[in-house]
N, C-alpha and C positions, 0 to 999 in steps of 0.2 A: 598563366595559371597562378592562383594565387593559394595560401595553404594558410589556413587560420586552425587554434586549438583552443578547447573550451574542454570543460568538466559538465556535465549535467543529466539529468536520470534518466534511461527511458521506460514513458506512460505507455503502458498498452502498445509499444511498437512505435510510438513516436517520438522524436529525438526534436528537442524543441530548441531554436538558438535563441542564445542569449541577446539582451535587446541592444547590447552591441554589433552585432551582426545581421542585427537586421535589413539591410541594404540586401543583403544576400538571399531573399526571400523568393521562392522558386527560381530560384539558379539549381543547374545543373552541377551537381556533386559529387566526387568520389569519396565515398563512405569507408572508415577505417576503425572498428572500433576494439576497444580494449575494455575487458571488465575488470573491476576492481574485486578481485574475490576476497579480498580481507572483510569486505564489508556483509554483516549479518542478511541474511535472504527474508525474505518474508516468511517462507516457512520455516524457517529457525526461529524467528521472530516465534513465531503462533506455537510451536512448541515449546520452546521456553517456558511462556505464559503459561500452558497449559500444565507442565508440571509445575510449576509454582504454587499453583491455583488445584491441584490434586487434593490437597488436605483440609481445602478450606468449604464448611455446610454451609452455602451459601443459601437452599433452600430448606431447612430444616427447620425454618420456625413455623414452616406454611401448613397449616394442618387439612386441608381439603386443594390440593392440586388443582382440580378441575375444577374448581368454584374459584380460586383466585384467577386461572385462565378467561374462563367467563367476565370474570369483572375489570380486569385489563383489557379485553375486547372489545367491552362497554364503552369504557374512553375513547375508541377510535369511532366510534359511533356521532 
């Protein structure tokens, strides 16, 4: 048995090794993992921004809503 350690994120459920270890690539593994909860979440992340971003008019110079939607649409045309 051999026992290697790494840091890296996991995507959607997949823990990706680093290209060090790639030799290891479908080998059989025991999985041990530890999360770093110091580290900001995404949804803290999106909340943050979102009160950050409470006070700012971002769309207030648009004086017809649905005609500026329209012509952004247009673009993807």
């Amino acid at each position: 048995m051999n026992t290697v350690e790494f840091t890296t994120t996991i995507e959607h459920g997949i823990i990706h090794l680093p290209k060090e270890f790639e030799d290891y690539n479908n080998a059989v593994a025991h999985v041990s993992v530890t999360l770093d909860t110091n580290e900001t979440s995404q949804k803290e992340k999106l909340a943050a921004l979102f009160a950050k971003m409470r006070g700012v008019k971002m769309f207030e110079n648009i004086e017809n809503p649905t005609e500026w939607q329209k012509k952004l649409r247009d673009e993807w045309d």
